[in-house]
Backbone bond lengths (Angstrom), bond angles and torsions (degrees), N, CA, C in turn:
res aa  C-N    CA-C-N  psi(-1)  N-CA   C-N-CA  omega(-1)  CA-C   N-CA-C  phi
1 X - - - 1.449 - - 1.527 108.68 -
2 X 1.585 118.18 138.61 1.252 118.96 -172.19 1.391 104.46 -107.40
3 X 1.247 116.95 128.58 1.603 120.06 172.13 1.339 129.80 -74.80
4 X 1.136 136.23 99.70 1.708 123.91 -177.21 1.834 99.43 -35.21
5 X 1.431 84.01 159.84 1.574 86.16 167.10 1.857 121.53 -77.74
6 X 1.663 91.38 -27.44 1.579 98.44 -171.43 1.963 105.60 -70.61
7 X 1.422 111.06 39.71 1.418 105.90 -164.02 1.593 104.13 -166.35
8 X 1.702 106.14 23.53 1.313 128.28 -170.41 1.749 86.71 -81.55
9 X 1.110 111.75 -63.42 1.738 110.17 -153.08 1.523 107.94 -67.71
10 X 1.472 118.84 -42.66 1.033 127.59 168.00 1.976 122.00 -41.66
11 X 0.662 104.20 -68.55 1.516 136.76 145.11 1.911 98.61 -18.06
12 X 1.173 84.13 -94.74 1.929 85.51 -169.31 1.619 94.55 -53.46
13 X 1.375 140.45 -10.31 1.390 106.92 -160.99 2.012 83.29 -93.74
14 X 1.365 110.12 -34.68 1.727 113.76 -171.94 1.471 93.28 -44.38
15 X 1.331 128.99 -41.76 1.299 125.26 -164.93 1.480 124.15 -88.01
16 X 1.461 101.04 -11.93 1.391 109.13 -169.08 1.649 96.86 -102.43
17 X 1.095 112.17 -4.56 1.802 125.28 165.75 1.094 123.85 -55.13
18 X 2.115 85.93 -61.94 1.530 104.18 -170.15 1.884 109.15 -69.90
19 X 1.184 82.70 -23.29 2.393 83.43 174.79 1.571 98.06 -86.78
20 X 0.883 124.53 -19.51 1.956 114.83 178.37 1.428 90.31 -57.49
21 X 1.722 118.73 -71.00 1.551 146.52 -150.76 1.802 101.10 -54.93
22 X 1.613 120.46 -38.44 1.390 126.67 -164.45 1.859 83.27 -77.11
23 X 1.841 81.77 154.76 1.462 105.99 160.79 1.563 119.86 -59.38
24 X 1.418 116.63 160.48 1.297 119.11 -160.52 1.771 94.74 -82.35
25 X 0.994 119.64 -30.22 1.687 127.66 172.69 1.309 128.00 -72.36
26 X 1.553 91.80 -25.07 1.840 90.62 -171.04 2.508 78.02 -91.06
27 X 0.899 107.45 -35.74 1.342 98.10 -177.31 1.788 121.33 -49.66
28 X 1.301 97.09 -46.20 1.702 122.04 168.60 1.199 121.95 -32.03
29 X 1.574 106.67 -71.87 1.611 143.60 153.85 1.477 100.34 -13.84
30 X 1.734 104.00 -101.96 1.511 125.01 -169.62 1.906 89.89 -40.61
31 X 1.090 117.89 -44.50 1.430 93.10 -163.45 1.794 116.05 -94.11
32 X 1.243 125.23 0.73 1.571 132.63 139.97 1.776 104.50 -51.09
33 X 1.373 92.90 -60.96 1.640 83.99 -174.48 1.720 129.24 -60.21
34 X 1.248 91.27 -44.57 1.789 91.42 162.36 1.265 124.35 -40.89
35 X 1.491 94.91 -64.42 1.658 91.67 179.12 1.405 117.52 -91.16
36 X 1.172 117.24 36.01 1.861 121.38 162.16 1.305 87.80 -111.58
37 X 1.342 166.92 -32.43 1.193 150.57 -103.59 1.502 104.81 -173.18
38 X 0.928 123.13 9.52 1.630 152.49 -155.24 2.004 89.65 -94.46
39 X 1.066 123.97 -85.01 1.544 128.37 169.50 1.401 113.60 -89.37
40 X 1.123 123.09 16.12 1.735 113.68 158.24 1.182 111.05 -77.97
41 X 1.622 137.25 145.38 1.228 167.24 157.08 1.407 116.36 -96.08
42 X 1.347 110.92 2.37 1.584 117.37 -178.66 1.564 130.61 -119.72
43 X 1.120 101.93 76.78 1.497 119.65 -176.93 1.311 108.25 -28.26
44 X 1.398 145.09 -26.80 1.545 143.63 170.25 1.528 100.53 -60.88
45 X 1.083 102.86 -49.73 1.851 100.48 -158.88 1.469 104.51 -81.38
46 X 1.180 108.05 -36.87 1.931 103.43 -174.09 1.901 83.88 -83.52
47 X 1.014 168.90 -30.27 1.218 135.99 144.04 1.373 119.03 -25.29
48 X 1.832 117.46 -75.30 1.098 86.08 166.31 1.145 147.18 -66.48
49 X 0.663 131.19 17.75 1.384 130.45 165.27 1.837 128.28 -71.99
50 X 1.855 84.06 -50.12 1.558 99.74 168.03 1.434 106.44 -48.20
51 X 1.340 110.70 -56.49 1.998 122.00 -164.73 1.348 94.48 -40.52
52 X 1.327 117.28 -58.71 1.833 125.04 -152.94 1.771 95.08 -52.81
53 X 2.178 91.45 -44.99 1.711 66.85 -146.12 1.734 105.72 -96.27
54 X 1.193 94.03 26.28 1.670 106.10 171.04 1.472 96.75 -93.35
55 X 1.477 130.60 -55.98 1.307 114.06 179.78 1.493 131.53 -77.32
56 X 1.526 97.84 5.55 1.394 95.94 157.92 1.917 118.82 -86.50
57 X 1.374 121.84 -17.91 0.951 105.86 -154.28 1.664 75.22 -111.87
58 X 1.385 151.31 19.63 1.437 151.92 147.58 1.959 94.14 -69.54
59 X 1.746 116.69 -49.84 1.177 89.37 -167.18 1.557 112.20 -84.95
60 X 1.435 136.46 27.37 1.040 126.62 -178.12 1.246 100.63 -116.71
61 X 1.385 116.23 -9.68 1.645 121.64 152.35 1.348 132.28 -64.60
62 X 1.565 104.77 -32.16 1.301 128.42 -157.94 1.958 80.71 -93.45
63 X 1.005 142.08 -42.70 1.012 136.04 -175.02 1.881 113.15 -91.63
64 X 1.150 125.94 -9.30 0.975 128.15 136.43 1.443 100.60 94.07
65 X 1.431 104.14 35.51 1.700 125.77 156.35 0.961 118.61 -81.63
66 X 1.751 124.59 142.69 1.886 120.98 -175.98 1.959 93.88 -70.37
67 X 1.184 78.72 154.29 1.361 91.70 178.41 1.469 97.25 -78.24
């Protein structure tokens, strides 16, 4: 889907909501992973990557910290 431009700011603020609204961990996470996975071309490694940071945020469940 292509965005007009007249619907740029609007737009970044819906999104800049939805990252206010997320937990400070699940924010952390997604953004380790971005930028680990940002210039990889290698579907093995940005998996792992996902794994790590999915089982990190299982053990902060498992320990019964807010996300």
């Amino acid at each position: 889907m292509t965005l007009p431009a007249k619907h740029y700011v609007s737009a970044g603020l819906h999104i800049a909501g939805q990252l206010a609204a997320a937990q400070p961990l699940q924010v952390r996470l997604t953004r380790q992973m971005l930028a680990a996975n940002a210039l990889s071309n290698d579907a093995e490694q940005i998996m792992r990557t996902e794994s790590r940071a999915f089982v990190e945020m299982l053990k902060s469940l498992k320990q019964d910290k807010p996300l």
